[in-house]
C-alpha positions as CSV (number, residue, x, y, z in Angstrom):
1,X,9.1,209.4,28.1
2,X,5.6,208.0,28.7
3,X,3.1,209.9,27.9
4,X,0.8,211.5,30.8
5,X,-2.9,211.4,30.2
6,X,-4.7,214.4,32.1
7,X,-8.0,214.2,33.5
8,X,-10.2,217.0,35.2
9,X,-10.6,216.6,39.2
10,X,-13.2,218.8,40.9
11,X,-11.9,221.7,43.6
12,X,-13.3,224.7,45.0
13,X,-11.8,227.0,42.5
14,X,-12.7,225.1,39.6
15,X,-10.9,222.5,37.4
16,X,-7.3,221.1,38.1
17,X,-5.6,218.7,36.1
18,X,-4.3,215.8,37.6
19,X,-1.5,214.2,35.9
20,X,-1.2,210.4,35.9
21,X,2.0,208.5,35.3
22,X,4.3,206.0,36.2
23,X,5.9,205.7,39.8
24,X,9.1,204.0,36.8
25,X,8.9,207.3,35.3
26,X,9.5,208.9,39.0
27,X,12.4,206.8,40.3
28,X,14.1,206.3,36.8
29,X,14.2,210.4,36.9
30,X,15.3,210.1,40.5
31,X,18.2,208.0,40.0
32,X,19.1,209.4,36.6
33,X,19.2,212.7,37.6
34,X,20.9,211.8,41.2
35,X,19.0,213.2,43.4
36,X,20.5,212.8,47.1
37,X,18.7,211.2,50.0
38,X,18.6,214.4,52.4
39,X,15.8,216.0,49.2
40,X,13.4,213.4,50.4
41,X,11.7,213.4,46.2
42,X,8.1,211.9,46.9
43,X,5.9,210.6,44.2
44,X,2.8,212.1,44.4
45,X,0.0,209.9,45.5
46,X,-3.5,209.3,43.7
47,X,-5.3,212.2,42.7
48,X,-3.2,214.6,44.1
49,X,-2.4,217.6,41.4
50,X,0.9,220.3,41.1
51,X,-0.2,222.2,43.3
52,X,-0.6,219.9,46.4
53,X,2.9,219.7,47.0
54,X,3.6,219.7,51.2
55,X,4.4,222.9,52.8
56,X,8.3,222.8,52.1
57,X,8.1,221.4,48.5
58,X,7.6,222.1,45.0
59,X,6.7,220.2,42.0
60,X,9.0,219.5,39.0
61,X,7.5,217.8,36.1
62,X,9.6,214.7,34.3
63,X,9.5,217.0,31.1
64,X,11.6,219.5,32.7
65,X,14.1,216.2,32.3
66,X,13.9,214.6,29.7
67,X,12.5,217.3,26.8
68,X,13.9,220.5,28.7
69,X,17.2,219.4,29.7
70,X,17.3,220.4,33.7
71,X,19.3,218.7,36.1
72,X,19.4,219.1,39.4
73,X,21.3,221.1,41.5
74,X,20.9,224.0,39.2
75,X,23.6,226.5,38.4
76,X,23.3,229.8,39.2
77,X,23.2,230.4,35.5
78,X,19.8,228.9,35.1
79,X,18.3,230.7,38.4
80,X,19.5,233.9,37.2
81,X,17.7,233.3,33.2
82,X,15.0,232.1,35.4
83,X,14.4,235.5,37.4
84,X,15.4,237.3,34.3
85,X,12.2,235.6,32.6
86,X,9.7,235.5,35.0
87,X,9.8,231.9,35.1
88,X,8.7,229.3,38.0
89,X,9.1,226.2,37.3
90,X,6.6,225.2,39.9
């Protein structure tokens, strides 16, 4: 995995990292992990940070790939530890 450099964009609400990386790294997760047509995966475009994802999206970060293991679609094993823990992946 290449590493992502994070720099600090000003916003309303204060600081928000914007990651930077590779559209490679985005379609060699998209084909690797098979993601089907009908998910319409978009890479994000310049500046934009996790949390400008369109009305209808979420984010998932390459790490949750490649160090995490997750794959796509997830089992309901992994949505049920996820609302066990708290834990949004977005």
């Amino acid at each position: 995995m290449a590493e992502e450099e994070v720099v600090a964009v000003e916003e309303a609400a204060g600081l928000v990292p914007v990651l930077k990386w590779e559209q490679g790294l985005f379609e060699q997760v998209v084909r690797g992990q098979q993601f089907p047509d009908k998910w319409d995966a978009r890479y994000p475009a310049e500046g934009q940070t996790a949390s400008d994802a369109p009305h209808g999206f979420i984010t998932l970060f390459a790490d949750f790939f490649g160090e995490g293991n997750f794959c796509l679609s997830a089992t309901n094993f992994m949505s049920v530890i996820l609302h066990f823990y708290a834990f949004h992946i977005s």
